[in-house]
Biopython code that builds the backbone (N, CA, C, O; Angstrom):
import numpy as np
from Bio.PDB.StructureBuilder import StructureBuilder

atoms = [
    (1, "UNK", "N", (-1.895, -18.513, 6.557)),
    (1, "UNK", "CA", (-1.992, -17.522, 7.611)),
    (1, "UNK", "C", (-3.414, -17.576, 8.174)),
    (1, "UNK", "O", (-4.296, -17.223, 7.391)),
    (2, "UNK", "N", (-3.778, -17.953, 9.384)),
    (2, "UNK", "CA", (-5.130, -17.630, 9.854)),
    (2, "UNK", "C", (-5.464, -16.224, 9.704)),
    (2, "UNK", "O", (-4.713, -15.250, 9.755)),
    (3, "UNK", "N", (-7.142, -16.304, 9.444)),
    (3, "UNK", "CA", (-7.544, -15.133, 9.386)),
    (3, "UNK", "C", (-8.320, -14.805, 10.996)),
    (3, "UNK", "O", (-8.687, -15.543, 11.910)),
    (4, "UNK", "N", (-8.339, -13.171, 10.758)),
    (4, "UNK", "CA", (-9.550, -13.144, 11.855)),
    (4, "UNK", "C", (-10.691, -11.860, 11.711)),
    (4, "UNK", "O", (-10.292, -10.697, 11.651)),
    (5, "UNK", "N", (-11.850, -12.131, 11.673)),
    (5, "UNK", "CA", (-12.836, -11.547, 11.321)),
    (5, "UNK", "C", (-12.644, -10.005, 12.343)),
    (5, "UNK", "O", (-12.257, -9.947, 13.510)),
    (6, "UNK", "N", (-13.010, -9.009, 11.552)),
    (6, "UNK", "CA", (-13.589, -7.974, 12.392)),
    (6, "UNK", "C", (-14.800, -7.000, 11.915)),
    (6, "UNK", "O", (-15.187, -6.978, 10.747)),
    (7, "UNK", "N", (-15.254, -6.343, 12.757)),
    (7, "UNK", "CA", (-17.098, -5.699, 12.164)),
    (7, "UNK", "C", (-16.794, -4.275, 12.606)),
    (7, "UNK", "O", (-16.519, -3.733, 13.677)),
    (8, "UNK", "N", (-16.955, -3.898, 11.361)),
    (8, "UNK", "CA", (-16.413, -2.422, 10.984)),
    (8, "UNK", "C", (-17.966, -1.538, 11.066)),
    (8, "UNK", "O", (-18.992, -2.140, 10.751)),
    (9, "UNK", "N", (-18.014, -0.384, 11.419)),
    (9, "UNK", "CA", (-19.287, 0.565, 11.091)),
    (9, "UNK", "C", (-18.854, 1.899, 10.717)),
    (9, "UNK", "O", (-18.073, 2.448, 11.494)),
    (10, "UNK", "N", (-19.275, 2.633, 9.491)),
    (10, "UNK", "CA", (-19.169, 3.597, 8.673)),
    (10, "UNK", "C", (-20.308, 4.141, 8.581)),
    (10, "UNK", "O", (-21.306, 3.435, 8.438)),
    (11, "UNK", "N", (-20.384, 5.415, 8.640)),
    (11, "UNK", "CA", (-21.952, 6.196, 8.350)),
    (11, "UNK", "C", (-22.306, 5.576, 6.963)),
    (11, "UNK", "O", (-21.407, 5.210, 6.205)),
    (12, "UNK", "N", (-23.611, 5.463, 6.643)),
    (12, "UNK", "CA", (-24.249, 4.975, 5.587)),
    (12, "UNK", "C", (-23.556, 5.848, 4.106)),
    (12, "UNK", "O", (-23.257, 5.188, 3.110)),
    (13, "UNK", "N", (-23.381, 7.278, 4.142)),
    (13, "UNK", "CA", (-22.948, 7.759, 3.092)),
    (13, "UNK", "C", (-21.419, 7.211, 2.573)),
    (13, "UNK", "O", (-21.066, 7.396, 1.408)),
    (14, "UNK", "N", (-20.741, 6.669, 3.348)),
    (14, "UNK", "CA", (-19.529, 6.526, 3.117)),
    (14, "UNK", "C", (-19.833, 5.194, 2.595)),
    (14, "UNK", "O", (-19.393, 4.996, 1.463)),
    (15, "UNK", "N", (-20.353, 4.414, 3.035)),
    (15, "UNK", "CA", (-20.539, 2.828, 2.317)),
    (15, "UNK", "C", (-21.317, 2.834, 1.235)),
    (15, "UNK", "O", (-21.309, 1.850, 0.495)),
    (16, "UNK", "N", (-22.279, 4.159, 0.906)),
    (16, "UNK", "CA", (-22.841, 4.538, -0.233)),
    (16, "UNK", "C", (-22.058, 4.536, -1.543)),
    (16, "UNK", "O", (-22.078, 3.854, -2.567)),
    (17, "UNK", "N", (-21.235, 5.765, -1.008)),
    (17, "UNK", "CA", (-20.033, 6.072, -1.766)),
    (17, "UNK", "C", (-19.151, 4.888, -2.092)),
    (17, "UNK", "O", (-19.168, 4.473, -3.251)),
    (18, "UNK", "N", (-18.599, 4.465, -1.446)),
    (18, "UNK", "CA", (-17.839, 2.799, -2.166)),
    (18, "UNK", "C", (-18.780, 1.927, -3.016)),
    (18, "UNK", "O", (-18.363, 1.427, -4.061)),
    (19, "UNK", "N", (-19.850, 1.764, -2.654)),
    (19, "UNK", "CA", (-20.765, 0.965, -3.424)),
    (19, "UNK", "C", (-21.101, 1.535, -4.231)),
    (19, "UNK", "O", (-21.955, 0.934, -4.882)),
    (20, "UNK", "N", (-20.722, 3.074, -4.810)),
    (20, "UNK", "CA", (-20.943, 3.118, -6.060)),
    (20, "UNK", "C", (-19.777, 3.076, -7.192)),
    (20, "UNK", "O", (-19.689, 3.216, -8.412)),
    (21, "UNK", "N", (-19.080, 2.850, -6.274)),
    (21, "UNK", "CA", (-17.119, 2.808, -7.025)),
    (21, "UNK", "C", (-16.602, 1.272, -7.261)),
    (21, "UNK", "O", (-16.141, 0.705, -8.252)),
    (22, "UNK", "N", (-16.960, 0.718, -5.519)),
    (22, "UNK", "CA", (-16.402, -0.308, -5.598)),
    (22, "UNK", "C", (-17.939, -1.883, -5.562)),
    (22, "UNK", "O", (-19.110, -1.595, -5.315)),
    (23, "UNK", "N", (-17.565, -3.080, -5.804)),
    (23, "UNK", "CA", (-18.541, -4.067, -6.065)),
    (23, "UNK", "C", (-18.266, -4.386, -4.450)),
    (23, "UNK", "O", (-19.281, -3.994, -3.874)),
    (24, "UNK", "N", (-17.248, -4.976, -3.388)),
    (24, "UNK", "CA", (-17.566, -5.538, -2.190)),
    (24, "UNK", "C", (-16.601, -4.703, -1.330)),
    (24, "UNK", "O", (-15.374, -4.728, -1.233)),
    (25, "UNK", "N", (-17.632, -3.890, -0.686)),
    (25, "UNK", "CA", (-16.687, -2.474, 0.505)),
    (25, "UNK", "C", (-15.907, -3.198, 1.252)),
    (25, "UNK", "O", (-15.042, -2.508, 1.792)),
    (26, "UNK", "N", (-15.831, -4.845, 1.627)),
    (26, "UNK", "CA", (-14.643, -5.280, 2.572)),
    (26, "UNK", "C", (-13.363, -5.528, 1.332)),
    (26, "UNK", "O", (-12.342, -5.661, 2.007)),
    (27, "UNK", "N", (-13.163, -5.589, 0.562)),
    (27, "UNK", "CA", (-12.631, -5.678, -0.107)),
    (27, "UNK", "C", (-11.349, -4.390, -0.222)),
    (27, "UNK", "O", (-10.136, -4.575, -0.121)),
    (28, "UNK", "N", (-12.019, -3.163, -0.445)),
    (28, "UNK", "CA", (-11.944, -2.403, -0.803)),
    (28, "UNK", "C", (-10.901, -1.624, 0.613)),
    (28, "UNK", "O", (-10.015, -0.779, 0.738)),
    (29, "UNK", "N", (-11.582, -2.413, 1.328)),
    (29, "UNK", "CA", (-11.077, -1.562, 3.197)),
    (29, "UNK", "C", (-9.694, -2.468, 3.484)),
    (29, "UNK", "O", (-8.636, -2.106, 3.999)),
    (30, "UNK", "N", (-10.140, -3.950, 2.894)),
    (30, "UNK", "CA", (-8.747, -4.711, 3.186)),
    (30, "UNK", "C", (-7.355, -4.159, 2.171)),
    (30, "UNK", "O", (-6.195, -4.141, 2.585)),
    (31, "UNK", "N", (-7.766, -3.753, 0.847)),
    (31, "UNK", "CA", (-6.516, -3.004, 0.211)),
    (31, "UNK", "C", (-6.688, -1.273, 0.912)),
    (31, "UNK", "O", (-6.323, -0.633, -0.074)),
    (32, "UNK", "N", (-6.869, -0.697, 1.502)),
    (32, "UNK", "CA", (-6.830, 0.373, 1.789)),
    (32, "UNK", "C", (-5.631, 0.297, 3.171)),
    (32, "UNK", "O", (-4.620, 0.961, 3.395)),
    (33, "UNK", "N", (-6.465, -1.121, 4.114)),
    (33, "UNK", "CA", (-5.414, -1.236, 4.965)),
    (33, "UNK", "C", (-4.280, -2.016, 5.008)),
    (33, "UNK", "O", (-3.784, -2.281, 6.103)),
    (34, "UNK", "N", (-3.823, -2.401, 4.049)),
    (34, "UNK", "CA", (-2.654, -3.413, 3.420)),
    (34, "UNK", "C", (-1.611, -2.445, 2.632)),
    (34, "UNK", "O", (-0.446, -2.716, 2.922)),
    (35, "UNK", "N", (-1.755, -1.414, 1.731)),
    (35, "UNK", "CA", (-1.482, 0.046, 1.383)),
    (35, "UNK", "C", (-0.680, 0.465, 2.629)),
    (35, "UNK", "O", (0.512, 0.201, 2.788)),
    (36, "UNK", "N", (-1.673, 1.339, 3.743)),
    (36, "UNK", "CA", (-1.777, 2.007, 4.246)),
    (36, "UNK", "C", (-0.036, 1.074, 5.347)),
    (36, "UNK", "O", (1.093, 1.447, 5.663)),
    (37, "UNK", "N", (-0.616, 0.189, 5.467)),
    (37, "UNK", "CA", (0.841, -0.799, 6.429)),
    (37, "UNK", "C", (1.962, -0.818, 5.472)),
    (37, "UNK", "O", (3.140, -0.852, 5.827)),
    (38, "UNK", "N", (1.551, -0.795, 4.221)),
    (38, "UNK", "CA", (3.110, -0.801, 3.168)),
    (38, "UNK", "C", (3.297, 0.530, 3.297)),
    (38, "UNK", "O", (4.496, 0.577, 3.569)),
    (39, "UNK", "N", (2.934, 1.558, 3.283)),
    (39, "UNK", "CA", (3.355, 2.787, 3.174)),
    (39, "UNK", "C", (3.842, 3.144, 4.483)),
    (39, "UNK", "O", (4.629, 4.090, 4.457)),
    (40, "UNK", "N", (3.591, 2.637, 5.671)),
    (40, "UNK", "CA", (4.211, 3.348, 6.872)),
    (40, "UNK", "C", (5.193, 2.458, 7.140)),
    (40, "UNK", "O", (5.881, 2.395, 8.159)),
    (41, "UNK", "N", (5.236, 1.560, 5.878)),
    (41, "UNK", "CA", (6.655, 0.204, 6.317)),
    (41, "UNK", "C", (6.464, -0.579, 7.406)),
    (41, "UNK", "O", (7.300, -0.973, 8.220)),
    (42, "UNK", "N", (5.576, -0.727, 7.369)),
    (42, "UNK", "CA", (5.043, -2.261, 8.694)),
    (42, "UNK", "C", (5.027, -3.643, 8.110)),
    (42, "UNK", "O", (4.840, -4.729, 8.659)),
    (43, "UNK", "N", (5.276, -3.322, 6.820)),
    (43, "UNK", "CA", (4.728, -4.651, 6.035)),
    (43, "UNK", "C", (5.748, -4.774, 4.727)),
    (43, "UNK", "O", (6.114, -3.657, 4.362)),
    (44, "UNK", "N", (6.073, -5.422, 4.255)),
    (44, "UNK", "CA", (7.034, -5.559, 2.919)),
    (44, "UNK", "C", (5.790, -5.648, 1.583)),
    (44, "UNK", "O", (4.599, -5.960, 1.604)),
    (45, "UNK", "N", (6.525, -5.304, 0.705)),
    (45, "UNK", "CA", (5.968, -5.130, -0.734)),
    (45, "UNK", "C", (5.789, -7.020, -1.010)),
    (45, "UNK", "O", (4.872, -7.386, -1.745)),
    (46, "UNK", "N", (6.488, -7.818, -0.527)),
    (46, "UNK", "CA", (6.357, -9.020, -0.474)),
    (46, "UNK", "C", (4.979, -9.739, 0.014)),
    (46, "UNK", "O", (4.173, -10.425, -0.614)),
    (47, "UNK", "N", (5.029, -9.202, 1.747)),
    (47, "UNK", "CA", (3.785, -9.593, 2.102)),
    (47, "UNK", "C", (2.797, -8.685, 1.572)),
    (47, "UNK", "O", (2.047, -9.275, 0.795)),
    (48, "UNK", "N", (2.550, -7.567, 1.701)),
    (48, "UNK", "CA", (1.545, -6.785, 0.461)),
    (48, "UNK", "C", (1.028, -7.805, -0.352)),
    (48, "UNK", "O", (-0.037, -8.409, -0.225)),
    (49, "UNK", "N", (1.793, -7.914, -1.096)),
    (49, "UNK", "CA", (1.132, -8.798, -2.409)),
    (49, "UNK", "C", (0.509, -9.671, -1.718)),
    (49, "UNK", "O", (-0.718, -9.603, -1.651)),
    (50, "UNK", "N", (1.147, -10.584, -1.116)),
    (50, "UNK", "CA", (0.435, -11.829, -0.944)),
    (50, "UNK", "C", (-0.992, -11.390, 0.060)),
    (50, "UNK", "O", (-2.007, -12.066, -0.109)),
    (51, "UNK", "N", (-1.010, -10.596, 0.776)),
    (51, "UNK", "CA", (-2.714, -9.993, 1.225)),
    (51, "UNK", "C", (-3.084, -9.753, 0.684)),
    (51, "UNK", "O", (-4.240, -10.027, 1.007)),
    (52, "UNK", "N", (-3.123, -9.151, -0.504)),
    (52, "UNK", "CA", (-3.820, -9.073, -2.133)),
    (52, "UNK", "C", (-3.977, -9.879, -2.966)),
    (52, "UNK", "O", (-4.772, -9.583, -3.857)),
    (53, "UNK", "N", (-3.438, -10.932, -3.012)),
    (53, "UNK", "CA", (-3.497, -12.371, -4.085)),
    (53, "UNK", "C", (-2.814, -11.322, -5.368)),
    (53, "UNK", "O", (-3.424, -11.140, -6.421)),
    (54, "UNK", "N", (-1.764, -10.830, -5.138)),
    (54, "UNK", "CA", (-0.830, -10.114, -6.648)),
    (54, "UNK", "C", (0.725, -10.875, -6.227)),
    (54, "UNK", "O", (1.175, -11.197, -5.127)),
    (55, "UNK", "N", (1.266, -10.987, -7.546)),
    (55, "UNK", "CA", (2.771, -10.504, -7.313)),
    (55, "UNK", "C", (3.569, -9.505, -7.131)),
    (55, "UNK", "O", (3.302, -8.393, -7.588)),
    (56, "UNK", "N", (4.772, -9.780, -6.369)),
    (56, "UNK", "CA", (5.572, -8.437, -5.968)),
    (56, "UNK", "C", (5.612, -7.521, -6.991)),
    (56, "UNK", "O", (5.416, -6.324, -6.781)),
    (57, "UNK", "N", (5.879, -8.035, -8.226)),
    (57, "UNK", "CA", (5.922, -6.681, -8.988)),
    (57, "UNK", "C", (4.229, -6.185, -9.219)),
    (57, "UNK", "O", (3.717, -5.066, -9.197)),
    (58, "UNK", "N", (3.882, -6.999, -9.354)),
    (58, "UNK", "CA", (2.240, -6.167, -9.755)),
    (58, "UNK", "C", (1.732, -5.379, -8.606)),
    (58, "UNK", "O", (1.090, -4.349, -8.808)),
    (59, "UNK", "N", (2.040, -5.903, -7.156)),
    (59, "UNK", "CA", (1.965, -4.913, -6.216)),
    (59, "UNK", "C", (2.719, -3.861, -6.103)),
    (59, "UNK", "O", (2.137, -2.951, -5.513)),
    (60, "UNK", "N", (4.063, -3.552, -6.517)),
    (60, "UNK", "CA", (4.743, -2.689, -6.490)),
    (60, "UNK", "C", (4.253, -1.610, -7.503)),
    (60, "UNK", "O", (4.257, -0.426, -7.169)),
    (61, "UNK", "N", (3.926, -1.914, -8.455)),
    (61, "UNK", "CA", (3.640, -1.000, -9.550)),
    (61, "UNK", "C", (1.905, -0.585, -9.267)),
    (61, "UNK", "O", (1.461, 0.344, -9.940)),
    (62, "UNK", "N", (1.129, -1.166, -8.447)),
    (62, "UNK", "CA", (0.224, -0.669, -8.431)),
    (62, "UNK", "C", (0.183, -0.291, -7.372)),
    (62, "UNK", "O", (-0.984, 0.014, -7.126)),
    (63, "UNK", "N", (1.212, -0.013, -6.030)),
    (63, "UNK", "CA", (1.245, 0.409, -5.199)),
    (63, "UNK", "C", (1.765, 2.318, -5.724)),
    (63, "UNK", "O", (1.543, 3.392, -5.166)),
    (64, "UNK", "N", (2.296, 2.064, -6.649)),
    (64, "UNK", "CA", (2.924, 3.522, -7.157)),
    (64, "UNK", "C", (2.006, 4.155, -8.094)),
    (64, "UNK", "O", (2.066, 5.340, -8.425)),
    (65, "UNK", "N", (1.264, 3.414, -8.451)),
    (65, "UNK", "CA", (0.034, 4.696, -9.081)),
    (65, "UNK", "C", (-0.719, 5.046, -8.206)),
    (65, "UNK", "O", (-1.462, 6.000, -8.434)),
    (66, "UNK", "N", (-0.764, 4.306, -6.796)),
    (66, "UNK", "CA", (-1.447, 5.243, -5.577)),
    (66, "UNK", "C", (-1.326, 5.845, -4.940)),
    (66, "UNK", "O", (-1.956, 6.238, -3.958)),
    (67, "UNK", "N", (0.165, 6.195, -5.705)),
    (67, "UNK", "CA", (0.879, 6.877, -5.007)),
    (67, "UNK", "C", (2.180, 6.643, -4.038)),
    (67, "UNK", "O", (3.058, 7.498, -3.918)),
    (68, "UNK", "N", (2.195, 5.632, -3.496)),
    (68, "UNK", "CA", (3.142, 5.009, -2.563)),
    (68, "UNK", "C", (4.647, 4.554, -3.372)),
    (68, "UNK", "O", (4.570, 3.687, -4.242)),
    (69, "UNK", "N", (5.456, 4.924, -3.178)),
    (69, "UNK", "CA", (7.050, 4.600, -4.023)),
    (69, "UNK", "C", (7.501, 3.443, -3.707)),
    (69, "UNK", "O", (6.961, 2.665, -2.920)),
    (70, "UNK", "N", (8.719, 3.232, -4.421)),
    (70, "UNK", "CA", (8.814, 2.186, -4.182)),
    (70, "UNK", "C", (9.708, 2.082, -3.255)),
    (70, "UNK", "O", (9.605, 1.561, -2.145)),
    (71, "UNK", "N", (11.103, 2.894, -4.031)),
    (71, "UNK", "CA", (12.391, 3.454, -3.145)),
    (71, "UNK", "C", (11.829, 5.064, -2.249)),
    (71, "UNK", "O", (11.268, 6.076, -2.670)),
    (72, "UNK", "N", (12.179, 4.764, -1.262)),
    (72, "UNK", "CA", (11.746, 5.928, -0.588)),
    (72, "UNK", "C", (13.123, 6.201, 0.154)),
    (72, "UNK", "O", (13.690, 5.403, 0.900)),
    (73, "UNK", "N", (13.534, 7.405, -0.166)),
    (73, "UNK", "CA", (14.840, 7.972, 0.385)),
    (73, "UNK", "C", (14.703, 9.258, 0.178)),
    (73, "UNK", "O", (14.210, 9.726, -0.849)),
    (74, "UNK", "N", (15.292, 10.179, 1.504)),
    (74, "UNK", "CA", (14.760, 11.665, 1.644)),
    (74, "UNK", "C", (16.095, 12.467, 0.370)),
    (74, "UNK", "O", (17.032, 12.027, -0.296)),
    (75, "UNK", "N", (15.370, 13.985, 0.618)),
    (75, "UNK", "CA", (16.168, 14.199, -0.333)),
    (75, "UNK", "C", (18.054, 13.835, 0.092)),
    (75, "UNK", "O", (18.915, 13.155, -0.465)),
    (76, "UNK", "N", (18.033, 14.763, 1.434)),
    (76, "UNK", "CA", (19.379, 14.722, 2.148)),
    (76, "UNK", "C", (20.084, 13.035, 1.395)),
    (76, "UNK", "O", (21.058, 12.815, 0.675)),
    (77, "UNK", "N", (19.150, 12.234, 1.933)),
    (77, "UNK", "CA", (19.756, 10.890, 1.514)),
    (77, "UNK", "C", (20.402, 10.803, 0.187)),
    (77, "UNK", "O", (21.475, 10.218, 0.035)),
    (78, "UNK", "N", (19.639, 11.488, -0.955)),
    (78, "UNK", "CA", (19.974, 11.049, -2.198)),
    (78, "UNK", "C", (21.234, 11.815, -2.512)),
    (78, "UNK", "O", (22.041, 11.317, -3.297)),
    (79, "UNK", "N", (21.513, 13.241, -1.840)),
    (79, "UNK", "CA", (21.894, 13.869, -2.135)),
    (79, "UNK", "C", (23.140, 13.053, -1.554)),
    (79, "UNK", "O", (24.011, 12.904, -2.411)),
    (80, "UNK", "N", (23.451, 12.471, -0.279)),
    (80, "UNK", "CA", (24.804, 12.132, 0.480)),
    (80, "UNK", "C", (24.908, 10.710, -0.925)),
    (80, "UNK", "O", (26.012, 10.294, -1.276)),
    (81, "UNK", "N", (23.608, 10.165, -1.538)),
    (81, "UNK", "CA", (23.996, 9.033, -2.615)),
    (81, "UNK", "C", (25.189, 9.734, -3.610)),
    (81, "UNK", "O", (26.351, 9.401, -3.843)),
    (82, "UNK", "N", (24.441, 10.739, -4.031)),
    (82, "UNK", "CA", (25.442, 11.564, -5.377)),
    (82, "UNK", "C", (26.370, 12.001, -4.892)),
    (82, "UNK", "O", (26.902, 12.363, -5.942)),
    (83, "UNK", "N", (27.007, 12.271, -4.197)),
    (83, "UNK", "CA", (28.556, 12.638, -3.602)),
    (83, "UNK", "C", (28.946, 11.458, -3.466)),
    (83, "UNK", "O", (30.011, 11.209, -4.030)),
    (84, "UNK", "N", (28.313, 10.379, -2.743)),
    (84, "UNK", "CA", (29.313, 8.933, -2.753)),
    (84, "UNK", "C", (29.957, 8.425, -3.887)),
    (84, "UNK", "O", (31.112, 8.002, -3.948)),
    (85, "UNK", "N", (28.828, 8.523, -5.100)),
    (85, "UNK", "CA", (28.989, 8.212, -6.166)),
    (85, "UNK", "C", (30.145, 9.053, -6.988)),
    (85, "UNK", "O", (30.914, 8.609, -7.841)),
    (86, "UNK", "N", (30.062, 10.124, -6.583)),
    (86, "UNK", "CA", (31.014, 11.278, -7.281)),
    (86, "UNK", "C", (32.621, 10.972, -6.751)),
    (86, "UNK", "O", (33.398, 11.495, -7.550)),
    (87, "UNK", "N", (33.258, 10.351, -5.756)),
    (87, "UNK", "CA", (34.156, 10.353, -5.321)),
    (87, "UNK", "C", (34.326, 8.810, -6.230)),
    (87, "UNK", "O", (35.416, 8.269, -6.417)),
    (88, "UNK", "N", (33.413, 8.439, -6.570)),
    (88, "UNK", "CA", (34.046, 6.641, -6.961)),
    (88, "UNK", "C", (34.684, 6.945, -8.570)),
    (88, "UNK", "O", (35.203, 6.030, -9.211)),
]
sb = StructureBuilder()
sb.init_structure("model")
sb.init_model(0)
sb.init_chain("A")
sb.init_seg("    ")
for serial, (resi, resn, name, xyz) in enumerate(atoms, 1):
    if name == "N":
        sb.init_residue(resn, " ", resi, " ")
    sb.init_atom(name, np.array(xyz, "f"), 0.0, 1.0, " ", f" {name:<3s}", serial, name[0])
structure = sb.get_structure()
């Protein structure tokens, strides 16, 4: 996949703050925005990984301690699941 560079600017405290959490703040901004596209579903848990150098499952599972699910279905949904299921 070609890449393409872009030049980001953050007030100094905020790049403070990562640099004391994280070792390289582009790093840190490229999984924030690779996340951020899996969670609004722009992107598959497939490609995820591979913008991360992980596998699907290691992205999946570390996509869910950040919170992000895996199966995402509203309640209504689950609920029309358990009646489908109930008639079978």
């Amino acid at each position: 996949m070609p890449l393409k560079k872009i030049e980001l600017s953050f007030p100094s405290e905020v790049l403070e703050m990562l640099a004391t959490t994280y070792q390289d703040n582009a790093d840190v901004i490229k999984e924030a925005a690779v996340l951020e596209l899996y969670r609004e579903g722009k992107i598959s848990s497939g490609k995820a990984a591979e913008m991360l150098g992980m596998d699907r499952f290691e992205f999946i599972k570390y996509a869910g301690k950040k919170g992000i699910p895996f199966i995402r279905i509203t309640p209504e949904e689950l609920e029309e699941e358990v009646r489908l299921l109930e008639k079978i």
